[in-house]
VEXPADO-30400 format. One line per field, with one value per residue: chain; x, y, z of N, C-alpha, C, O in turn. Coordinates in nm, 2 decimals, padded with zeros to 4 digits, always signed. Layout:
N
kette	A;...
n_px	X;...
n_py	Y;...
n_pz	Z;...
ca_px	X;...
ca_py	Y;...
ca_pz	Z;...
c_px	X;...
c_py	Y;...
c_pz	Z;...
o_px	X;...
o_py	Y;...
o_pz	Z;...
This chain:
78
kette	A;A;A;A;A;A;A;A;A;A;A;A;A;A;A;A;A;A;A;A;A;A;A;A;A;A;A;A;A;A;A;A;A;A;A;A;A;A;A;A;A;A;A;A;A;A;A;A;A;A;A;A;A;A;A;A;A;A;A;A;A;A;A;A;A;A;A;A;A;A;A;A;A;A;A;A;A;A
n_px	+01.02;+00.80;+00.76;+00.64;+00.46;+00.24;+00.30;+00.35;+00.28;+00.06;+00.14;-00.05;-00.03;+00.14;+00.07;+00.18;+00.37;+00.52;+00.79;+00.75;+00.83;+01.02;+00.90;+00.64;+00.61;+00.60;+00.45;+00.17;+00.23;+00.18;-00.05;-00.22;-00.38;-00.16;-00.17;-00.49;-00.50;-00.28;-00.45;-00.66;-00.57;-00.50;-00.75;-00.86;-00.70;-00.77;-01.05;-01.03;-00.88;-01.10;-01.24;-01.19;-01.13;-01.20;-00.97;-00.79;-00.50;-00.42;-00.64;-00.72;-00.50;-00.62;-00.81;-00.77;-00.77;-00.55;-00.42;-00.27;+00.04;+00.33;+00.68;+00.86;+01.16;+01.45;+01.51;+01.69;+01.99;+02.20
n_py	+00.77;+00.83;+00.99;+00.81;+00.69;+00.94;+01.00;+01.13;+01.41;+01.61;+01.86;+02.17;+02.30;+02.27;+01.96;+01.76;+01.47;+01.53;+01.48;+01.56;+01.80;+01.94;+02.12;+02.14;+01.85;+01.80;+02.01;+01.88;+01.61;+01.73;+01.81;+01.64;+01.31;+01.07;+00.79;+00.76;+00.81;+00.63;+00.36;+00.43;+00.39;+00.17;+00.06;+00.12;-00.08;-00.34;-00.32;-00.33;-00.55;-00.75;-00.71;-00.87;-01.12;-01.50;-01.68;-01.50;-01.48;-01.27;-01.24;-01.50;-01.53;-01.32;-01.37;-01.65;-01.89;-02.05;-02.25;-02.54;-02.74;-02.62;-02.68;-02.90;-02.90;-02.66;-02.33;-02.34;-02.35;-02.19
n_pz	+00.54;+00.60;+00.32;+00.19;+00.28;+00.21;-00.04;-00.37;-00.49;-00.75;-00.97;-01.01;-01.21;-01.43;-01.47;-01.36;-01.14;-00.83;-00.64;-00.28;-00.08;+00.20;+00.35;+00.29;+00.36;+00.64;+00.71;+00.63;+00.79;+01.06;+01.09;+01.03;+01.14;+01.11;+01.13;+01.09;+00.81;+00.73;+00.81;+00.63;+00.37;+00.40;+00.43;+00.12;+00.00;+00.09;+00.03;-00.25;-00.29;-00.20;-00.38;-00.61;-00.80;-00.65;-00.70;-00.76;-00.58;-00.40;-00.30;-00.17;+00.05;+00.18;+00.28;+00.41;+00.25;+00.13;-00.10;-00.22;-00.14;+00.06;-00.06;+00.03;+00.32;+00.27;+00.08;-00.24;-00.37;-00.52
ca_px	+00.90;+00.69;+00.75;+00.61;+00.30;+00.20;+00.32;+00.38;+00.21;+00.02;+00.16;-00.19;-00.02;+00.19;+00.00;+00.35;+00.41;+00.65;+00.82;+00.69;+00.93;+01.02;+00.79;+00.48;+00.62;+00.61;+00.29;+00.12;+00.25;+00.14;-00.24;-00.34;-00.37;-00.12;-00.26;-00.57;-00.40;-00.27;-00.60;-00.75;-00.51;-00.49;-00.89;-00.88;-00.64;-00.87;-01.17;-00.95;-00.86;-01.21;-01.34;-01.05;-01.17;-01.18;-00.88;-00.66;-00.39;-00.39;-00.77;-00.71;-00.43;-00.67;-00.94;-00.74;-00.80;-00.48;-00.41;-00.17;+00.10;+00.44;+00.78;+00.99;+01.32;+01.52;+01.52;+01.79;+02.18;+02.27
ca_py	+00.69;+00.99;+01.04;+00.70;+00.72;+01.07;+01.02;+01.19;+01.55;+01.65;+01.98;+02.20;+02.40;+02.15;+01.87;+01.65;+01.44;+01.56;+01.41;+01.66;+01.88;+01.91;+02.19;+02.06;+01.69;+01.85;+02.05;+01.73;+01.52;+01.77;+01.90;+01.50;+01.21;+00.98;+00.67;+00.82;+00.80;+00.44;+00.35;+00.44;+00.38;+00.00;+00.00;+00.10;-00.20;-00.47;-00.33;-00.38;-00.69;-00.85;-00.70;-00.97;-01.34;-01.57;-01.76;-01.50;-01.52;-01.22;-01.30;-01.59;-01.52;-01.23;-01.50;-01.76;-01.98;-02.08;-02.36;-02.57;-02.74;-02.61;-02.81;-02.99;-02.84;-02.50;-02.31;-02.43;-02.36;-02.20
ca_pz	+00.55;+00.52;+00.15;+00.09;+00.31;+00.20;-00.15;-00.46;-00.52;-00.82;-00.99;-01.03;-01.32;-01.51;-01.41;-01.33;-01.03;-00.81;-00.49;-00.18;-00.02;+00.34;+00.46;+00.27;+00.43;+00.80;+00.73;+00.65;+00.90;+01.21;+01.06;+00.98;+01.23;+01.06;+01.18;+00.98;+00.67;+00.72;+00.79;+00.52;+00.25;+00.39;+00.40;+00.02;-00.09;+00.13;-00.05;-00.39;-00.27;-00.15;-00.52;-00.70;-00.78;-00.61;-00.76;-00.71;-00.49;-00.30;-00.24;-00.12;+00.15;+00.28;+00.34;+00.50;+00.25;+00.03;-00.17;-00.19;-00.08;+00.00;-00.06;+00.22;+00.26;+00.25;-00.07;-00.35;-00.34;-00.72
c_px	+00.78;+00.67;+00.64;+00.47;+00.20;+00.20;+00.32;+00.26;+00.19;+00.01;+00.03;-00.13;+00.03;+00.12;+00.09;+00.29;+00.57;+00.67;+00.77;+00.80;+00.94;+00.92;+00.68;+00.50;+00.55;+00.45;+00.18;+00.11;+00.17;-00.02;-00.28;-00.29;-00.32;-00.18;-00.37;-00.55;-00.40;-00.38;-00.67;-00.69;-00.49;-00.66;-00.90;-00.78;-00.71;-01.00;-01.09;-00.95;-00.97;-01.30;-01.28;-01.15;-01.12;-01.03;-00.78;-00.57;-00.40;-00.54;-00.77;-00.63;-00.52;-00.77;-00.88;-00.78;-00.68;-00.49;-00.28;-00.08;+00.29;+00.56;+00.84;+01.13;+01.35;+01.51;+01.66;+01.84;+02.19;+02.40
c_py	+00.77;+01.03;+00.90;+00.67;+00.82;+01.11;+01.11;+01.30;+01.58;+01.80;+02.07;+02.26;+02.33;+02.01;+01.75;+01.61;+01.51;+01.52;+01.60;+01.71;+01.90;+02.01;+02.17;+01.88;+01.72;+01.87;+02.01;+01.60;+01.58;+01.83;+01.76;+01.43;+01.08;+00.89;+00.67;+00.75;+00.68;+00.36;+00.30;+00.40;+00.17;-00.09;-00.02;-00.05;-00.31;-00.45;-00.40;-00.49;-00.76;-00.82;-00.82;-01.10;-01.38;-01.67;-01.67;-01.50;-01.41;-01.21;-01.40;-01.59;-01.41;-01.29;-01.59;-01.88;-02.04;-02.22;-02.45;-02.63;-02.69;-02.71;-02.85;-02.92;-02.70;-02.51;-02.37;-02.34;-02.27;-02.15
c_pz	+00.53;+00.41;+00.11;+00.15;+00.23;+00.02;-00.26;-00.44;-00.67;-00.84;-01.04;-01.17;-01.43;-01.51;-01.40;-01.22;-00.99;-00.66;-00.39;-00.08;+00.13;+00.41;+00.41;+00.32;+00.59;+00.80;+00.74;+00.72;+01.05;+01.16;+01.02;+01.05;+01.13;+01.06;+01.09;+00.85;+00.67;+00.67;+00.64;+00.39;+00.27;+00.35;+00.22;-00.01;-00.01;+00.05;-00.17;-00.38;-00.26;-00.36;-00.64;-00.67;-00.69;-00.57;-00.79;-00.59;-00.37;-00.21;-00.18;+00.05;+00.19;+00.33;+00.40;+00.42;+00.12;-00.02;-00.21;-00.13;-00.05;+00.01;+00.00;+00.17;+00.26;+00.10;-00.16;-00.35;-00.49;-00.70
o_px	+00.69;+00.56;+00.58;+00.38;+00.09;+00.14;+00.28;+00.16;+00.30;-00.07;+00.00;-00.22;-00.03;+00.15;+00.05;+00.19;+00.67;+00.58;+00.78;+00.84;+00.84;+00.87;+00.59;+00.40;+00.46;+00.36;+00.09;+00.02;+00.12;-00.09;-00.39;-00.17;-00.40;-00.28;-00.36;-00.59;-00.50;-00.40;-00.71;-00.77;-00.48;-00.69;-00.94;-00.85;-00.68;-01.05;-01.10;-01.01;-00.95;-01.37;-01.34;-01.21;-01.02;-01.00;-00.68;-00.62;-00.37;-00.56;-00.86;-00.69;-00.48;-00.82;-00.97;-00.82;-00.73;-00.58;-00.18;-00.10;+00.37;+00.55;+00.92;+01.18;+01.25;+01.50;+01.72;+01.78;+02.18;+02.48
o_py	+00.76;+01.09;+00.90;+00.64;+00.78;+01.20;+01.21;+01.28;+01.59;+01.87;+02.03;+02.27;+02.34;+01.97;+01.63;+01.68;+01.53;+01.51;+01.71;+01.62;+01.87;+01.99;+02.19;+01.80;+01.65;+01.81;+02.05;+01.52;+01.50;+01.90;+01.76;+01.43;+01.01;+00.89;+00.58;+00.64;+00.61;+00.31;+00.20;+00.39;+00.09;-00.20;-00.13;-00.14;-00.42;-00.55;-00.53;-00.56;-00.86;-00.89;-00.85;-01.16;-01.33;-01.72;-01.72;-01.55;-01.45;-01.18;-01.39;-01.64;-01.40;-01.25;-01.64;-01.98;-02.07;-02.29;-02.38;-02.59;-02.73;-02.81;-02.75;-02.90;-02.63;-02.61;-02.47;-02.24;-02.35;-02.15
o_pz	+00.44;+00.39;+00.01;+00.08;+00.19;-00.03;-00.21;-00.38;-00.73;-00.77;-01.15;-01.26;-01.54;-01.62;-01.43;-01.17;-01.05;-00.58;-00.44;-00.01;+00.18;+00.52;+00.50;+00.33;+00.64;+00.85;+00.81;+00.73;+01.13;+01.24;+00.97;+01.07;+01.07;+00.99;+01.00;+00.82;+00.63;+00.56;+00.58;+00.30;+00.18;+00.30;+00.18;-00.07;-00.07;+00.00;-00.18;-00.46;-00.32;-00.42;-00.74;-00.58;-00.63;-00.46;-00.84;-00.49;-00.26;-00.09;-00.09;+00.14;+00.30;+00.44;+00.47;+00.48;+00.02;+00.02;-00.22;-00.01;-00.13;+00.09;+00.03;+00.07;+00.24;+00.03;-00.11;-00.32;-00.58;-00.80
């Protein structure tokens, strides 16, 4: 769960992504207030999100204001 909070690492010399290895995983887990992190990484995708029309969808469900009705019934059998 740590790899995917913390995400990918930019190689300074190659300039690759590279998944983050377990003692730069640790090192980063105990020198930053996780939580922190979360935080901040959920504040940027609400900015993102409030910057989106109106009329889309994930603007919509973060406003409370959908549209629609949905269909009676459990999903379909195939």
């Amino acid at each position: 769960m740590l790899r995917k909070i913390f995400g990918p690492k930019k190689d300074e010399v190659t300039g690759e992504w590279k998944s983050i290895n377990e003692e730069e995983l640790y090192s980063l887990y105990f020198s930053q207030n996780i939580f922190q992190v979360i935080k901040s990484r959920r504040m940027g995708w609400v900015g993102l999100v409030a910057r989106m029309g109106d009329r889309r969808s994930a603007c919509r469900v973060l406003l409370g204001r959908p549209e629609g009705k949905r269909p009676l019934g459990g999903p379909r059998h195939r």
